[in-house]
N, C-alpha and C positions, 0 to 999 in steps of 0.2 A: 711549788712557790714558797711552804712555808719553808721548807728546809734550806732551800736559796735563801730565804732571809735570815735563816739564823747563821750560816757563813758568812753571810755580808757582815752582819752584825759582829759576830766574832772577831772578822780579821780587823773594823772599827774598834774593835777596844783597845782602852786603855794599857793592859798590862796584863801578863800571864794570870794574873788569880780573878781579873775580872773575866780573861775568854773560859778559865774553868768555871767559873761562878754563874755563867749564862749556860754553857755544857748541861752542868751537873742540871739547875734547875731545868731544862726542856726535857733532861731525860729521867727524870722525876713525874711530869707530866707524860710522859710515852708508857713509865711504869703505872700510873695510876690510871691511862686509860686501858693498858692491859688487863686490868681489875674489869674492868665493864664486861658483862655476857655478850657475848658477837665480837667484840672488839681486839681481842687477843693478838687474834692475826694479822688486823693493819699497824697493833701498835710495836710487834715483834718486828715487823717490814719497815716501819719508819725508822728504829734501831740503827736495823743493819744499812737505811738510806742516809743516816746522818752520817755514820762515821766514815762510810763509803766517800761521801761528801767532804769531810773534812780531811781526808787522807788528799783526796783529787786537788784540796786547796792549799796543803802543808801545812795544817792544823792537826796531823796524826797523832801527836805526843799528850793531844788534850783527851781523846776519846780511845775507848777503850780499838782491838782490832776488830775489822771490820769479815775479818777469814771464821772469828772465833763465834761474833754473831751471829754467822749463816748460817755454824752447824747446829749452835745453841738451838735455832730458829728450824733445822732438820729436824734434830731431835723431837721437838713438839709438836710437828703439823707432815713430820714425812709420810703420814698415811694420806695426807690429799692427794687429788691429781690435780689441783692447781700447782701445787709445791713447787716442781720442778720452773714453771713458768714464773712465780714468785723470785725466785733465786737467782735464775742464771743471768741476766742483767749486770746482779753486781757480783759474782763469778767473773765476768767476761769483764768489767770494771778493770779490775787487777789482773795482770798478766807476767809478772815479774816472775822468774825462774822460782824466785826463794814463796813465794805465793802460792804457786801451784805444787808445789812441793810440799806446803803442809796441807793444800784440799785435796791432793794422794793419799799423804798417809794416814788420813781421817778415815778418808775410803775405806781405802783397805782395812784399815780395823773395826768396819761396821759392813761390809758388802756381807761376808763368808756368814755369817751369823742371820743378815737378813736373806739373803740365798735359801738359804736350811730353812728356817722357818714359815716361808714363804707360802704352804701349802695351810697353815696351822685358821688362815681368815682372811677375808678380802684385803682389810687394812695392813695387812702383813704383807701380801700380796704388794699393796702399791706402793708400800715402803723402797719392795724391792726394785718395784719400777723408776720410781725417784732415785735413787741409788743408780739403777744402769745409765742412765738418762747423764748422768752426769759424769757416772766415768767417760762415756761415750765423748762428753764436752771437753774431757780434761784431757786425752787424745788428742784432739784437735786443736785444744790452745797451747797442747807442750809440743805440737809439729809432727804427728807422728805419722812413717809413709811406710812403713812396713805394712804390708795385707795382712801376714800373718795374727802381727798384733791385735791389728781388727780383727781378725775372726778369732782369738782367743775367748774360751767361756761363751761358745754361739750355742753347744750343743743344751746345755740347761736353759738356754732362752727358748731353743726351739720346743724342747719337751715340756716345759710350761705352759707357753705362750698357744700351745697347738697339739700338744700330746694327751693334756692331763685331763683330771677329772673335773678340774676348776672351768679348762678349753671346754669341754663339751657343755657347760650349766650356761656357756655366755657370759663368763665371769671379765668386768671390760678389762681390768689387768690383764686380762691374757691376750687381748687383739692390743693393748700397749708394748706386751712383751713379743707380739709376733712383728708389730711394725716396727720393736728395737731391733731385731734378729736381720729384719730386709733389708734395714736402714745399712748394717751392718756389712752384711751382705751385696749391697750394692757400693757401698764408700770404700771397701777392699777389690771389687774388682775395677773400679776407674782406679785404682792404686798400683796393682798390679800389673794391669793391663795398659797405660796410657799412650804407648805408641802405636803409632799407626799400625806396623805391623803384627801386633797384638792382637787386633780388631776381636779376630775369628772368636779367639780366648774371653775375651768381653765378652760377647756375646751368650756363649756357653753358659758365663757367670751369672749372667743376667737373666738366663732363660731359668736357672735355680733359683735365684730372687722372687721369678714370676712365681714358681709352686709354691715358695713361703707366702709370699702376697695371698695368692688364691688358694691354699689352705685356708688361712686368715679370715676371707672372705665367706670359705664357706660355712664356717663355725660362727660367725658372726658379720650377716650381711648387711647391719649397720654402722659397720664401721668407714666412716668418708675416709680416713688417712690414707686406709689398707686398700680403698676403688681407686686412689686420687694416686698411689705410688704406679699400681697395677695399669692404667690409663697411661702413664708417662714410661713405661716398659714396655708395653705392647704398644708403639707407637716405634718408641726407639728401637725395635725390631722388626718395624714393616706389617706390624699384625692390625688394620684400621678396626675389622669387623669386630672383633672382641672387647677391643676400646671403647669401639663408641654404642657397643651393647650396655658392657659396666657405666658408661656416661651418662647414657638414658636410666638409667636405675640411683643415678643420682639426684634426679628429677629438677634440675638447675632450669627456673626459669623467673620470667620478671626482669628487677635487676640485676640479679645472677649473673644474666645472661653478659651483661655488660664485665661485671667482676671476675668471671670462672667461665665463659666462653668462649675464651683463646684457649683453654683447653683441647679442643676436640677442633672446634670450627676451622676451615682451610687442611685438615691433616687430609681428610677424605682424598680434596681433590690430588691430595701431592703423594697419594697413593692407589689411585682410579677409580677410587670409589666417591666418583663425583652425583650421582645421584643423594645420596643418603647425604653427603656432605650440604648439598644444593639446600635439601630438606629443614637443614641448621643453619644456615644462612637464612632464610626467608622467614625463618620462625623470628631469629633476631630480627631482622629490617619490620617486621612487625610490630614488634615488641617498642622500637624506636620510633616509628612512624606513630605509634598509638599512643604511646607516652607525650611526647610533642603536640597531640592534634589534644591531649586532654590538659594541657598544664594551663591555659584560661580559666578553665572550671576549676583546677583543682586551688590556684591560687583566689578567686571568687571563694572559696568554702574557707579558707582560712583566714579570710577577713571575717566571714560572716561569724564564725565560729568565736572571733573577738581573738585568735591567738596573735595580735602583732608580732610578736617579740620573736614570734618563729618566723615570721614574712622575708628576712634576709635571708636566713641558714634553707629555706626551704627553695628560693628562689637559686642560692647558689647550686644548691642540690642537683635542681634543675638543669643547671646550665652546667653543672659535669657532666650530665647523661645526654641533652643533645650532643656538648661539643666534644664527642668522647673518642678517645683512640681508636678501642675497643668497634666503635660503631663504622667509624670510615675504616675500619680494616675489614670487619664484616661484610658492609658494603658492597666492598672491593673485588671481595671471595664472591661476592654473587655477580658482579657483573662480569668477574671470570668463567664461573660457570656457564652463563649463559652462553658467553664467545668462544665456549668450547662445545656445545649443542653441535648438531649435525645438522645442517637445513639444505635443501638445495641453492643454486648459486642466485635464484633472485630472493629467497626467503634470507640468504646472509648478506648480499648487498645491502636488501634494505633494512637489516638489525643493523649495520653498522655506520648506515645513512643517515639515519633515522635518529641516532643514537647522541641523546642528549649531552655532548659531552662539555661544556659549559659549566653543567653544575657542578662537575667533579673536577678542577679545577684546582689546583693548591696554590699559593705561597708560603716562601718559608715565614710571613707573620703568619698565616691563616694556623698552619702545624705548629705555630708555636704556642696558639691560643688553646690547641687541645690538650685536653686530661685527660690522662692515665690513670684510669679506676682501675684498671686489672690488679687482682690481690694475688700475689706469688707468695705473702705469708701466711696459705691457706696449708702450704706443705708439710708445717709441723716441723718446721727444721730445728735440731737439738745443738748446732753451732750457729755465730753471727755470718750475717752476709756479708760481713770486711775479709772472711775466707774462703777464695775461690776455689781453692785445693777441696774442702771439705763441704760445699754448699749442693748437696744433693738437687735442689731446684734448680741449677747451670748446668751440674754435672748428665742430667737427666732429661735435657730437653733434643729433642730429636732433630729439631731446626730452632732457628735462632727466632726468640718471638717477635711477630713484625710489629712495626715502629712506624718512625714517619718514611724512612728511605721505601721503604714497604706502599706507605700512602701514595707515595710520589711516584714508584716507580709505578702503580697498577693503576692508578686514576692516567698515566701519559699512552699506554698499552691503547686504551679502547682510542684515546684520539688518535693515536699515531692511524689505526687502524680506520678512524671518519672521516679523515684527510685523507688517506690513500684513498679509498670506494669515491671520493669525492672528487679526487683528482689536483686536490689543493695542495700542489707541488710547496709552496713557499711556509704554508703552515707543516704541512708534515716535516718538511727541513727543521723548521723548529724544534719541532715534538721532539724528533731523534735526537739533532742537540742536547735540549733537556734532560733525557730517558740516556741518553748515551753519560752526560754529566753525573746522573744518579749511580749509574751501576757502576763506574769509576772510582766514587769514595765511597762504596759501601762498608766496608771495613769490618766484614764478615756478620753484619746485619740482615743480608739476606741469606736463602740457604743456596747451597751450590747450585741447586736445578735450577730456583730463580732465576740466579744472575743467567744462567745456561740460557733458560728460557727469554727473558727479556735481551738478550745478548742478540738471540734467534731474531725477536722482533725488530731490531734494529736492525739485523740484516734483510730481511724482509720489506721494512720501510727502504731500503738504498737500494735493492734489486728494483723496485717499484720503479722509483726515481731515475737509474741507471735504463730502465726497458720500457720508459714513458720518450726517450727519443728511439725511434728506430732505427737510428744511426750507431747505437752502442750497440757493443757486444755484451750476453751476458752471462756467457759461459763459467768464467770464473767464481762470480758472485752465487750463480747458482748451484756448483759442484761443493762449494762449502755449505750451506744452505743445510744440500743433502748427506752431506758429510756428517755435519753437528748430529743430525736424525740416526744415521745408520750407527754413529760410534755407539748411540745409547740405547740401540737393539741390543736384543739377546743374540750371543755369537750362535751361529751355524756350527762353527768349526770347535770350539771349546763347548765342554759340557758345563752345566751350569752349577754352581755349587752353594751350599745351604748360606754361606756368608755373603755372595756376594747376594743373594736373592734377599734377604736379611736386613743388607744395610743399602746400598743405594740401588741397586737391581729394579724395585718396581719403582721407583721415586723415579731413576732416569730413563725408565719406557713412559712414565704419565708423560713426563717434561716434553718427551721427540713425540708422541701420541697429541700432545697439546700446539705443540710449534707445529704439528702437519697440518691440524687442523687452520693454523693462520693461513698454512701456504696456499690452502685450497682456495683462501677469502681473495688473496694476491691471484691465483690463477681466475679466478672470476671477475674482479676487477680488470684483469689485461683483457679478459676476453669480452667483458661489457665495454669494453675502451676500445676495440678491434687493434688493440696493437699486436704486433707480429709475435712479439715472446709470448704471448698464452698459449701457443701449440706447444714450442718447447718447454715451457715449464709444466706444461698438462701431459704431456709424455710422461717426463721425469716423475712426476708426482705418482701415475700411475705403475711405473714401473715399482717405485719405492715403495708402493701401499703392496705390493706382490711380495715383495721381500720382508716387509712387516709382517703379512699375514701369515706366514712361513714362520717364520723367525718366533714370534710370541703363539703359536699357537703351538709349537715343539715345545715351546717353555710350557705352558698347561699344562702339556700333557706329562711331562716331567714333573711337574710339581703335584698333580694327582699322584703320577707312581710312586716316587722316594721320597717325597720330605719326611714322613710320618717314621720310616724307618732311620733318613738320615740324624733326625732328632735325637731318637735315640742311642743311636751308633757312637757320634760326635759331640752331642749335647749332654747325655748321661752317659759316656763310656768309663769302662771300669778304670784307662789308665789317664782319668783326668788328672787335673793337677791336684797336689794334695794340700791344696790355699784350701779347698771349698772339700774336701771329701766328707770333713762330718755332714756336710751338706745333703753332697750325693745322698750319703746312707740315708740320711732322714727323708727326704724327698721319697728317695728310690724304695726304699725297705717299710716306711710306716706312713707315704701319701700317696699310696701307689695311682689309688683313683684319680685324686686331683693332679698329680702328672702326668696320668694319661689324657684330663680333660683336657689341659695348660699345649700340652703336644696337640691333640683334635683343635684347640683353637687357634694356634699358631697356624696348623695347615691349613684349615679351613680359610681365614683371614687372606694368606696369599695366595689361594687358589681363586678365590672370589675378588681379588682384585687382577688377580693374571688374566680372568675370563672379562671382566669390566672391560678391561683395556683390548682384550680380541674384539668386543664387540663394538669397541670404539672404531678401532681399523676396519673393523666388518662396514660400518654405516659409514666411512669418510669414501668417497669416491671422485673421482675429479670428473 
């Protein structure tokens, strides 16, 4: 505010020697409070905020440059690790070709020098971190798509950041300099690899990222960046159990839960590790439920306490956390969970009779009234989120985080499903309506299996509708049904291979594992209902659980035998590409251990979700 006033001020004057005459004296006071002990560093910052300012208003010619201030401003404080966080704001400010041309060649004539010396003391150390930190930035606001480029100068990040004698002591420059190497390492392989047919190459790329990570991790296990990239990799590869082991060692709870929850919570179920998922669900509904039953008292104590002044900001507070995204999405996952449990056909009739669906209810005012607490700039990202090309938090997410199309679509799910058990021909018409409206404009807001799966439900709800006259035929309705189920089995006939198991392989056996389990609630409803389609659709369904059981439990046993070998075959092979080989080497030649763990948690992760889902088909029976 104050610096907004002295531009307003400025461009109000009179005549060029009064806007210098206002300049000169504020920054006379910026030099005198630089004089004060503590003070230095905000008054170095205001500096470089003023003239940043004045340039943005067309007052440039008054103050000095605002390129020349940041380094001045390096030069004195580049041993913090605030520094880099200080700066890059008005870095990012100026983006003019001729701009980032001279914070280049500043670079470059201070990088080689802090490099070299970098082993000489911590503070050296983080100079050089400040320094990478920012080439790293100046890559991505001069456009840069080369991989290669990114991975130039990877191999002295690695052997600092994870090699040396500073890495072993827990020196925190070096978990800075491991999570520059990853960052590195992962913004070169979406670079390289970005088309779809690519994918395989991705993955490979990313599975090297994962040993930098968990090197990182194991030299320094309090590093959040290094759990929180690792979390968002072993995810975007199908690995849950590993995930949400690192998750739990992050000990997120309280409001957390609300801010850094979308993390973990719903991955479970969309990779069949819906128990442990279920587990984080109810911890949050908890967490919410408890929060809400104590805010009488908690607002009672801040009157007594005499704090008025806080009595709005507190009460707002409040009412982000009841009416929170984060909470109806959690919700959501839990009432999913449950409608995917296995019960017999009167224990699921009456969950879905029974089944309050009233409260879960949306309109678009209701979803318009919630907040979004979720903090996505937890990621440490070292460019602005105005670039999608270079925004590792987009680039990194393994499905799209859900939202309100997300709210809507899974709060209409369980009714669709209270009306059908119910028989409420006119409301279920609704519901699909609705549900069928949602998955229409989602506009790649849900993930593929969703729409797959809510797509399923809706045929589901019309097979219902169609085989509640005994006069329709429901052959067709029902051979797609089975269709949607069997495409997203593991083939009989083709062998299964490390990518596709990787990338959507167990995602699309949860999906058909979760839509069967609806079909069975349909086959029970028609047979509570004595209408005629419950025999044919109880056939069908039995047949198809035969061919599931087959079909994923060859998968198991395939993914016991070869993954751990295909890993390293295709994932570390000698004729990788040579984007990443300093990589390889280092990984391969000086982490041997931690790539062999990175490999054991990979397979373990989808072996453990391959048997999840056997045993899901094992207990579904019509």
């Amino acid at each position: 505010l104050y610096i907004e006033a002295v531009v307003t001020l400025v461009g109000q004057a009179a005549d060029a020697e009064a806007k210098h005459s206002l300049v000169a004296g504020i920054s006379s006071n910026f030099e005198k409070w630089a004089g004060v002990r503590g003070k230095a560093r905000g008054a170095k910052l205001a500096q470089v905020a003023l003239a940043t300012r004045m340039h943005e208003a067309g007052h440039g010619d008054i103050v000095g440059s605002p390129e020349a201030l940041i380094w001045d401003y390096l030069t004195e404080f580049q041993q913090k690790a605030i520094c880099y966080s200080d700066i890059m704001q008005f870095i990012v400010a100026r983006r003019e070709p001729s701009v980032l041309e001279y914070h280049q060649a500043q670079l470059e004539q201070r990088l080689p020098a802090a490099r070299d010396s970098a082993t000489n003391s911590d503070d050296a150390a983080q100079a050089w971190v400040n320094l990478e930190k920012i080439r790293y930035l100046l890559q991505a606001l001069m456009g840069e798509t080369d991989p290669k480029a990114w991975m130039a100068g990877i191999e002295p990040l690695l052997k600092f950041g994870l090699g040396s004698s500073q890495a072993r002591k827990k020196q925190p420059s070096c978990s800075d300099m491991a999570f520059i190497a990853s960052q590195r390492i992962i913004q070169a392989a979406f670079l390289a690899y970005s088309a779809a047919d690519q994918r395989e190459q991705l993955h490979s790329a990313l599975f090297k990222a994962l040993c930098v990570l968990e090197s990182g991790i194991q030299l320094n296990d309090n590093s959040f960046l290094l759990k929180l990239y690792a979390i968002r990799v072993y995810l975007y590869l199908s690995c849950y159990e590993r995930a949400q082991t690192i998750y739990d060692t992050l000990r997120i709870k309280h409001v957390q839960l609300d801010t850094l929850g979308h993390l973990i919570i719903g991955h479970g179920m969309a990779l069949g590790c819906f128990a442990l998922d279920m587990e984080l669900c109810y911890n949050g509904v908890t967490f919410y439920d408890r929060f809400q039953s104590k805010m009488p008292r908690d607002i009672e104590a801040v009157y007594q306490q005499g704090t008025y002044s806080n009595v709005q900001d507190f009460l707002e507070f409040q009412s982000n956390i009841v009416h929170s995204v984060q909470r109806e999405c959690t919700h959501r996952y839990a009432l999913r969970g449950e409608g995917y449990e296995y019960g017999n056909a009167k224990e699921t009739l009456a969950r879905w009779e029974e089944a309050d669906v009233s409260s879960i209810e949306h309109s678009e005012q209701t979803l318009s009234a919630l907040h979004d607490n979720r903090d996505v700039s937890v990621m440490g990202l070292l460019t602005p989120k105005d670039m999608a090309q270079w925004d590792l938090e987009l680039l990194t997410q393994s499905t799209p985080i859900p939202g309100h199309d997300f709210i809507r679509a899974f709060s209409l799910v369980p009714q669709v499903m209270h009306y059908l058990v119910c028989a409420d021909i006119e409301s279920l018409q609704e519901k699909l309506s609705e549900l069928t409206l949602v998955v229409d404009n989602t506009n790649d807001t849900l993930s593929r299996q969703d729409v797959l799966f809510v797509r399923g439900i809706i045929d589901v709800g019309s097979l219902y509708i169609q085989a509640s006259d005994p006069q329709n035929e429901i052959d067709d309705q029902l051979s797609r049904l089975l269709s949607v189920i069997r495409t997203n089995l593991p083939s009989n006939e083709l062998d299964p291979s490390l990518f596709s198991l990787s990338s959507d392989g167990i995602r699309n056996l949860s999906a058909a594992a979760e839509l069967f389990t609806y079909m069975l609630a349909l086959k029970h409803a028609l047979s509570a209902q004595r209408l005629p389609a419950a025999n044919a659709v109880g056939l069908a369904l039995s047949q198809l659980r035969k061919e599931a059981l087959k079909s994923v439990n060859t998968l198991r046993g395939w993914v016991d035998k070869n993954t751990r070998a295909l890993v390293e075959e295709q994932w570390l092979a000698e004729n990788d590409d040579d984007i990443f080989a300093d990589v390889k080497r280092f990984v391969v030649g000086g982490q041997k251990q931690t790539t062999s763990m990175v490999t054991k948690a990979c397979t373990t992760s989808w072996l453990r979700s391959v048997k999840n889902l056997l045993s899901q088909w094992e207990k579904c029976s019509s």
